[in-house]
N, C-alpha and C positions, 0 to 999 in steps of 0.2 A: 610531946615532941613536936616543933613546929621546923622545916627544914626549905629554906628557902631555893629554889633553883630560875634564875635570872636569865633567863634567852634574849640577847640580842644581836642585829642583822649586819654582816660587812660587805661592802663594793658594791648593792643593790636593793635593790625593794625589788617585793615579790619574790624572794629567794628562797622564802620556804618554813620563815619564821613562826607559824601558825601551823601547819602540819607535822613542825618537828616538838612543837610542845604540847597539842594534841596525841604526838605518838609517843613522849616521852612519859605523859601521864599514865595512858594507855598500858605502857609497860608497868610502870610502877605499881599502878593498880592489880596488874594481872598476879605482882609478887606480893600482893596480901596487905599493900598499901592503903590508909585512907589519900584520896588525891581530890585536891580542887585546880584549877588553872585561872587565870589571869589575865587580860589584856590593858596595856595603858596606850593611849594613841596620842601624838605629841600635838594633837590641833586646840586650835582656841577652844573651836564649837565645845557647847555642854557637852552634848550626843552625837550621836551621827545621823540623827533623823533629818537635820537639815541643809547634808552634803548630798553632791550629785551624784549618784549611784556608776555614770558613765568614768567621774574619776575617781571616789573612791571604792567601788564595789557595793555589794549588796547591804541595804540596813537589816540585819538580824533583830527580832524583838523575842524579849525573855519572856517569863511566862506573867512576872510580876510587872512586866508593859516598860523595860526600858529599850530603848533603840538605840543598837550596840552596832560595834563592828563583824564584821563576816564571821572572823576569827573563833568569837563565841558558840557560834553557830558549829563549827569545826570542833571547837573543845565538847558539846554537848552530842553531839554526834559517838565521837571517840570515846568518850567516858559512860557512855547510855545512861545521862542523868541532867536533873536542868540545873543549870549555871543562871545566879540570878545578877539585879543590877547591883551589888556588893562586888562582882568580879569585872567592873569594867570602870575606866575612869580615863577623863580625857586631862590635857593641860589646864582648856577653858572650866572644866568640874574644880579643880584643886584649889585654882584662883579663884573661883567664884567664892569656893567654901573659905579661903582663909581672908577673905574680905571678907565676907558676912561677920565671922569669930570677931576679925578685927571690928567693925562697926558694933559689935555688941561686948565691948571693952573684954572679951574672951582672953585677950593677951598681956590684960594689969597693965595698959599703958608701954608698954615698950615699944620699941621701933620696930616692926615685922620690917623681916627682908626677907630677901628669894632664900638665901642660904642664911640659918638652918631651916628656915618655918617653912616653907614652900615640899623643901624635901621630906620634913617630919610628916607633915600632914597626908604624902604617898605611903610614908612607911607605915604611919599607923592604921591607914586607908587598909596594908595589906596585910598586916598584921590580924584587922580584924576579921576579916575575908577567911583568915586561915582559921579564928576560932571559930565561928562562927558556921564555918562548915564542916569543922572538925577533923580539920586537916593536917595528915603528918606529911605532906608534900605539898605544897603548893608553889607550881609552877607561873612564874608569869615573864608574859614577851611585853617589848621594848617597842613598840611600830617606830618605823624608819631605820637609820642605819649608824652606826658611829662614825663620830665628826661630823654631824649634823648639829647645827646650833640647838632646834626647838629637842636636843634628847639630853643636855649637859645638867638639869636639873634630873631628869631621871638615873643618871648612870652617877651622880651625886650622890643620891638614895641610898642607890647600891653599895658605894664607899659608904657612906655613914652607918648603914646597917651591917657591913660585914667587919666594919670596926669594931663596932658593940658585939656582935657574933660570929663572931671568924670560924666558927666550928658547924655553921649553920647556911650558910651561904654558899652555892656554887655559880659559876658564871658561865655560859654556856654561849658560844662563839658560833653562829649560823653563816657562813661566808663563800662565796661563788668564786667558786675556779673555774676559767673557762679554757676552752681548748680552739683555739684560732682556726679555721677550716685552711687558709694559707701557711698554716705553722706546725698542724699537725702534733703539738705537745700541749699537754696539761699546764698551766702556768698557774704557780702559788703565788707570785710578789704582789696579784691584790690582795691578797688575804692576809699576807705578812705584815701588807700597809693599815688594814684593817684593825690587825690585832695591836699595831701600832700607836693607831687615832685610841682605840681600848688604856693603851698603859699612859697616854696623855691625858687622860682622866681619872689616871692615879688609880687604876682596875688592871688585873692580870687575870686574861681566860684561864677556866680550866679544863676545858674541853673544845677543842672544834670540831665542828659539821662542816664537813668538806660536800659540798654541795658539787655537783659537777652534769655533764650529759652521763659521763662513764664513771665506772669504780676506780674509787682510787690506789693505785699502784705503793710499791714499796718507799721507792726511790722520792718519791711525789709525801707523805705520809713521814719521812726522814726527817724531810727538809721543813715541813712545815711545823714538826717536833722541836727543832732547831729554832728556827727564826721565832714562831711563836711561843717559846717557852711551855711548852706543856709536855707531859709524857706519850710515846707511841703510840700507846695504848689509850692516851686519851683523842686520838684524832680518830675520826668516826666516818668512814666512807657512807654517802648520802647521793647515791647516784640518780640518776631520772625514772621513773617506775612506769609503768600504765595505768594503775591505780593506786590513788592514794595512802587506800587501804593495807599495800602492801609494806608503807614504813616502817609502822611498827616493828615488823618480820626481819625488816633489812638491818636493824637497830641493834635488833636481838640475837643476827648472824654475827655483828661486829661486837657484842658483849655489853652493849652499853647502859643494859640496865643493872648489871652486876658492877660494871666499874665507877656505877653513880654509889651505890648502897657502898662499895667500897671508902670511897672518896668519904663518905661519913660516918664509917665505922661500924654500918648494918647488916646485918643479914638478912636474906629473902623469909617471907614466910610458907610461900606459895609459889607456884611455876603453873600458871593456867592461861596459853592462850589457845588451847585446840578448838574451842568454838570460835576464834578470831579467824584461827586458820583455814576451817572448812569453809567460811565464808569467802574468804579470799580464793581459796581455790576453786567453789562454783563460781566465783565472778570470773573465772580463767576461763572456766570450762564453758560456757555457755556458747554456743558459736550460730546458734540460730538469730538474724537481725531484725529488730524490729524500728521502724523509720518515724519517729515523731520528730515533729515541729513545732518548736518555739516561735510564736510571733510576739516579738518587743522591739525595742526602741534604745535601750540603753545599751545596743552592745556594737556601736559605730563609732570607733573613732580613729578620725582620720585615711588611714589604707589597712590599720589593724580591725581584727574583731575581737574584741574581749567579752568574756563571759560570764567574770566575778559579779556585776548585776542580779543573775538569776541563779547564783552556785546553791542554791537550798532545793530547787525546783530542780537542777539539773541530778542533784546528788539523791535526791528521793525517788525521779528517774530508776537511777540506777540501783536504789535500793530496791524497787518495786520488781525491776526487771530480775535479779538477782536469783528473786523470791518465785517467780514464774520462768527461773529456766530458758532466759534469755537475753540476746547483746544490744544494747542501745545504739541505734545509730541517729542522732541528732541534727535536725537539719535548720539552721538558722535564719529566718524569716526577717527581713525588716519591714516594719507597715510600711516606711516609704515607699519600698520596691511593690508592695501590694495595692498601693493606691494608684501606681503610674502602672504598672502591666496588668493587675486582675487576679482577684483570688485563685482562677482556676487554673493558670501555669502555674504558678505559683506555690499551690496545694498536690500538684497532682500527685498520682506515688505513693502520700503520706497515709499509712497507717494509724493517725491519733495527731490533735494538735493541741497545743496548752495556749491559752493565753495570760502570760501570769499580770505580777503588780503591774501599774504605771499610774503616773499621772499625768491632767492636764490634758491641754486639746492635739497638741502633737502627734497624732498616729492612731488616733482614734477612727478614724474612716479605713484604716487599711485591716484596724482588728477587728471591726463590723464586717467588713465585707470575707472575710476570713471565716467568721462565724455564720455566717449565709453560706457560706460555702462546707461547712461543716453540715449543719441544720440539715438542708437539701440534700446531701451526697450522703449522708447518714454516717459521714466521718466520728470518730468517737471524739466528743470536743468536753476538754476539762479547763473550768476558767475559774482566775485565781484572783477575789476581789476584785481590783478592775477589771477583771476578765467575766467576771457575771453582772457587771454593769453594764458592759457593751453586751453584754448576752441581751439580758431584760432592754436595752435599749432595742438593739434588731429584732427581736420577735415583736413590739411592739411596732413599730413600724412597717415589719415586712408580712407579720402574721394579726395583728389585732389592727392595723390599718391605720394606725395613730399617725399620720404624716409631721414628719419632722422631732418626734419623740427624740430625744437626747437627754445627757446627764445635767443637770445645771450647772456642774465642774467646766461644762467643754462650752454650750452655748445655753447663760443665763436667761435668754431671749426665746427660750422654747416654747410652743405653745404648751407642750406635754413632756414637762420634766419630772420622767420616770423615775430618773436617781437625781434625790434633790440632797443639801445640804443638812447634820442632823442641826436638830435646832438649836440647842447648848453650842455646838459650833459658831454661830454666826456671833456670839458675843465677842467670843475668840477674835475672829477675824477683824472685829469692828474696832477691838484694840492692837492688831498688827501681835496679836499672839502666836505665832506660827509653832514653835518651837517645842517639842512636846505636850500638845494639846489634843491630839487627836484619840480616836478611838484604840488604846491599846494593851495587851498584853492578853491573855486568858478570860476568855468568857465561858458561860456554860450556854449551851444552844438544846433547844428540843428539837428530835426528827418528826417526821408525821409516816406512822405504819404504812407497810405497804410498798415502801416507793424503794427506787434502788440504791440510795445512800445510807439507809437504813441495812439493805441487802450488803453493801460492801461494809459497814462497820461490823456485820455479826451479830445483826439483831438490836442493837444497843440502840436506843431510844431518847441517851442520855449524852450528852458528848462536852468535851469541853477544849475547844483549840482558840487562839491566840491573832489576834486583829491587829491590823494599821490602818485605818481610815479615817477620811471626814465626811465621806457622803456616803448615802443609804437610797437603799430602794421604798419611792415615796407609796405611801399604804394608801394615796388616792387611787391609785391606780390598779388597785390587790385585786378584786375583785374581776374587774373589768379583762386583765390580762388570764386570769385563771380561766374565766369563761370559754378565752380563745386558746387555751391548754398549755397554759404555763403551771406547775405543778411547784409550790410555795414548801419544799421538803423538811425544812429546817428554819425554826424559828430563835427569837430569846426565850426562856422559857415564859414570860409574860405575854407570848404573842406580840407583841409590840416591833421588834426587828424583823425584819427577813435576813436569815442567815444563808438561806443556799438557795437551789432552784432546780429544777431540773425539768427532761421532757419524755414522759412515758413511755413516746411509742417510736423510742429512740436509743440505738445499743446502747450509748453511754453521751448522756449530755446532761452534763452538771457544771452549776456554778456554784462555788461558797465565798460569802463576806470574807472569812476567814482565812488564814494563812495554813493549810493541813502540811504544807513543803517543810515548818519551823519543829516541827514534832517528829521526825521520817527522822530514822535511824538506822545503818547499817544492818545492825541485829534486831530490830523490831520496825520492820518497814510501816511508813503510812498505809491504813488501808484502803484509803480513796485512793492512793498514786496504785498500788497495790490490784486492786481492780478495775480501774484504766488501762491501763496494762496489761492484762487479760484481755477483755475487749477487745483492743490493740492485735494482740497477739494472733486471736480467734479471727479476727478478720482477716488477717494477712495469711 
């Protein structure tokens, strides 16, 4: 049994299209379902490794090293399992692939065009996605919104696959009513307009997500029964929550995993989400705060701050805190603002500080001196890849006396470049290879006994988390900086890489190469964020 269900977004982006398919799965699974989820993104790029994080959000990387959108990151969370690169695919992947076929006479000389080859080549993209994971659900979202030019070959797909299987496909209407502060009323006609641009593409929802600040009313739920063609019972109040987590729950007050199994003729076989729910309600309960600081760079824009950049780092956060009996309260740091006023306004207060990804030379003086401000105050400081590049960059400078020590990423010109480039890298770069070259997906790392990331994994010696980099911590330097009490915690298992770092005689000062935010799950929190947050806690 393969059973298609198609989420796509109307009147906006950012409405909610990724955590309503991450809870829809969520549900499915908990009634005895196999479920995989899906994302398609309507952009040229291959990947998303080389959009700007400021506008499209955070790159997610799987375990099998592809660099995906947020989204995935939200589906592997919800489903507590890893989603690999078979569930992600962009516009510029499709085309790339059906030119290649096409150059290797794959299509016996015919004329490829957008429509049918372009659409085929999505369908069977998900087609194999579903066996392959062995899937009786597989859910997938649409990125952008309908009546968008770059989604008319996707919602095309949709047509051509629910022709061939009308008994198999559902269509799922994600769309934002808003409620005017001058107006005082809930207003449907974008969403009517929505489900509109939907039937102009030769598609009829059958279900809406009524997206809103508030639940939605009778009278409201009528009308959009009415205009949208669908039943009562298929419009689905989706109002604003405090935690994400608590979707699922709202999903399942309004029936809608029973009126999906309906819709295709199923019965449940299972009703289990009370370890969902415990979780959600200690995330209520918690009411003691603890004050961390994010220092980055990607979450300015314009007079807004957004925070989809760091949503892995924020939600592991919150998983950690969850697990320790406590309420996160986030404080948003910009290096710029740390380079013009001083780490120490700046920091003060804060109970624990992250410095996660970044790249480049942009704000790297403001995460240094942030890190000196940790180091010294004996702040509990966790750094995430770039974040233990500036680490090993400041101790060398401020404690091994290396003058001008830097990463070769920021100033090539160092005398003493700590974090240099890896060498298979520069080949890369010499050919303008940028694009999925770098260090990525799942590696295995050794700890070394003794030390305290060893203590927060549980003894475990052995570990295995998931990377994005090009630069590495240079092994000229290993020696020298251990001397002056940098403690080298984590390795490749060859010795060869420096994976982590840390500093003894210091509550919690760790950095890893690695990504441990990509693995942090609701119901199996990281246990580095996990014991940071303790630290954290214990101090305050």
């Amino acid at each position: 049994m393969q059973k298609f269900i198609f989420v796509v977004g109307g009147v906006m982006s950012g409405v909610g299209k990724g955590i309503s398919v991450a809870s829809i799965a969520k549900i499915l699974q908990s009634k005895g379902f196999r479920v995989t989820a899906m994302k398609i993104d309507p952009y040229i790029n291959v990947d998303a490794g080389t959009m700007n994080p400021t506008e499209h959000g955070e790159v997610f990387v799987t375990d099998d090293g592809d660099e995906t959108d947020q989204d995935i990151g939200n589906y592997e969370r919800f489903l507590g399992r890893d989603i690999y690169r078979m569930n992600y695919m962009t516009t510029g992947r499709v085309y790339q692939s059906v030119i290649t076929r096409e150059r290797n006479l794959e299509y016996g000389g015919k004329c490829v065009q957008v429509v049918p080859h372009i659409p085929e080549e999505i369908m069977q993209r998900i087609i194999i996605a579903s066996e392959k994971n062995r899937a009786e659900f597989n859910i997938i979202e649409i990125g952008g919104t309908v009546g968008e030019y770059e989604n008319i070959i996707f919602l095309e797909t949709i047509r051509m696959l629910k022709l061939q299987r009308p008994e198999d496909v559902a269509i799922v209407l994600v769309s934002y009513l808003p409620v005017p502060s001058k107006i005082g009323e809930m207003k449907t006609k974008p969403t009517q307009h929505a489900a509109r641009a939907l039937n102009s593409a030769g598609l009829q929802t059958d279900f809406v997500l009524a997206r809103a600040p508030v639940p939605l009313d009778s009278p409201r739920r009528e009308k959009l029964s009415v205009f949208c063609g669908v039943r009562p019972e298929h419009v689905i109040s989706a109002p604003d929550v405090d935690s994400i987590y608590e979707v699922p729950l709202n999903f399942e007050k309004e029936g809608f995993g029973n009126q999906i199994l309906k819709y295709f003729g199923l019965k449940q076989r299972s009703k289990d989400l009370r370890e969902w729910r415990g979780m959600v309600a200690a995330i209520k309960r918690a009411d003691k705060p603890v004050k961390i600081g994010i220092v980055g760079k990607y979450f300015n824009t314009g007079d807004f701050v957004l925070t989809d950049s760091y949503i892995s780092v924020i939600e592991a956060i919150k998983h950690a805190c969850r697990v320790n009996k406590v309420k996160p309260e986030l404080v948003w740091l910009s290096t710029k603002d740390i380079e013009e006023q001083g780490a120490a306004g700046a920091l003060k207060g804060l109970d624990g500080v992250i410095v996660p990804q970044g790249w480049g030379k942009r704000g790297s003086e403001g995460k240094i001196a942030a890190i000196k401000y940790c180091r010294e105050k004996r702040v509990p400081y966790f750094g995430l890849c770039y974040g233990m590049q500036m680490a090993v960059v400041e101790f060398a400078r401020n404690v091994a006396k290396l003058k001008d020590a830097h990463s070769a990423e920021v100033n090539p010109k160092s005398p003493h470049p700590v974090i240099h480039i890896m060498p298979q890298q520069q080949e890369y770069l010499k050919k303008k290879q940028y694009g999925g070259t770098i260090r990525l997906g799942a590696w295995p790392c050794k700890l070394k006994k003794g030390t305290h990331i060893v203590k927060a994994y549980g003894g475990k010696e052995k570990i295995s988390e998931r990377h994005r980099h090009r630069y590495e911590f240079n092994n000229e330097y290993r020696e020298k900086l251990e001397k002056k009490g940098l403690t080298i915690c984590g390795t490749s298992p060859d010795g060869k890489l420096v994976e982590a770092i840390e500093l003894a005689d210091h509550p919690f000062f760790i950095g890893t190469q690695f990504h441990p935010e990509y693995k942090s799950r609701p119901l199996q929190p990281h246990p580095l964020f996990v014991e940071f947050v303790k630290v954290c806690a214990r101090k305050k």
